[in-house]
N, C-alpha and C positions, 0 to 999 in steps of 0.2 A: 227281833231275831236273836239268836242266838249259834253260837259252833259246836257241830260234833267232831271231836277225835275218838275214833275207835278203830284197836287195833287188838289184834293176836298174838301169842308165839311167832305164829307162822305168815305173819300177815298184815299190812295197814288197809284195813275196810274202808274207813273214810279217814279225811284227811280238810279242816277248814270247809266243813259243809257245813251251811247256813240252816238251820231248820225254824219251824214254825211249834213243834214238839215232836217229844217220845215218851213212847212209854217201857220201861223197864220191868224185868220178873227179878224186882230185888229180894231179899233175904225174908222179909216184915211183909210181904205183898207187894202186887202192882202200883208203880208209881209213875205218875204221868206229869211228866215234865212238859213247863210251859216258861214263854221269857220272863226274867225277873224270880224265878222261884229261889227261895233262899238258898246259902251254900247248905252242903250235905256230901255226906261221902258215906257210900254203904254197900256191903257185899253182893252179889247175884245170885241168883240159883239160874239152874238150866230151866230156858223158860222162852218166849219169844217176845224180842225187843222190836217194836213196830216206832218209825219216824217216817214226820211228814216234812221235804224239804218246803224252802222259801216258794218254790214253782209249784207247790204242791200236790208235786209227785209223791207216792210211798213205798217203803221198803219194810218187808220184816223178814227178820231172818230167826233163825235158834242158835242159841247161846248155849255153852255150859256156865260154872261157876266163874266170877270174876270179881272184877271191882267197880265202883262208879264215884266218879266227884262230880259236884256241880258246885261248881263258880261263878262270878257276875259276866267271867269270858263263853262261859258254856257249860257242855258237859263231856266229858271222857270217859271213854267208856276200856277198859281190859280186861277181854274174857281169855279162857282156855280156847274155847273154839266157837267161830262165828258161820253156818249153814244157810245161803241162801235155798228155797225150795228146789228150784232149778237144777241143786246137786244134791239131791238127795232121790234115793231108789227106795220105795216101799217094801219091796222082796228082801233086800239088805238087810233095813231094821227091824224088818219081823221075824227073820232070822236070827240076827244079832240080839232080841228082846228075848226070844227064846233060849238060846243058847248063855244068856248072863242068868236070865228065872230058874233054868234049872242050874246053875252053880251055886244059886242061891240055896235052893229045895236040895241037892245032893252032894255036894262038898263038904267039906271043913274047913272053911276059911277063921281065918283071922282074924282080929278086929279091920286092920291097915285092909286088909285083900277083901272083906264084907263092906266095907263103905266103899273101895274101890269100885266094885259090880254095884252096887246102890246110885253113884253118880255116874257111872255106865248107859246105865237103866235109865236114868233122870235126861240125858243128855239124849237119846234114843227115842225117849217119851215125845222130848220137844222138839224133835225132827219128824215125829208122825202129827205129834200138833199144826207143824209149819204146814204138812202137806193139807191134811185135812180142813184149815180155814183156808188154803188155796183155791181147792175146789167150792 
């Protein structure tokens, strides 16, 4: 066994949960942490972080961009933002997908303001991923 802390800006997700693993959408690909995996510390992308507690229960949620460590204590997880399915509305992001694609296709953005809509996009993508392995 091993502990997850993950938390947000806006929020502590978990707090001394025991897990059995998870799996992460870090920077390099998916990495699927299990107890004992060496230390490591590496960036996220927006992507869907699935864990199975000690009861082997599961949760996945979508993530934006963050950080990860893993320790011989566990792993910590700090994202931007963490979406259970539950809150999330398909109409929203299909909307929202829309509306950032075409500021991509018909603005002049910036370098700062085109990566801004890019991990917009990316973080949007992984809340229709959430819903879609739900069903």
């Amino acid at each position: 066994m091993f502990k997850l802390y993950f938390a947000t800006p806006d929020k502590k997700v978990a707090s001394d949960v025991e897990l059995e693993e998870i799996t992460l959408p870090a920077f390099a690909g998916e990495l699927n942490i299990l107890p004992g995996h060496a230390p490591l510390m590496t960036t996220l992308e927006a992507g869907i972080l699935k864990y199975r507690l000690k009861n082997g229960e599961t949760a996945k949620l979508a993530i934006s961009w963050g950080y990860c460590q893993i320790s011989a204590d566990g792993v910590t997880v700090l994202a931007e933002t963490a979406v259970l399915g539950a809150d999330v509305d398909l109409k929203v992001i299909e909307q929202h997908l829309k509306d950032n694609e075409n500021r991509l296709s018909s603005e002049s953005l910036d370098e700062i303001q085109w990566m801004n809509v890019q991990h917009e996009i990316a973080r949007l993508r992984a809340e229709q991923q959430l819903l879609s392995e739900r069903h």
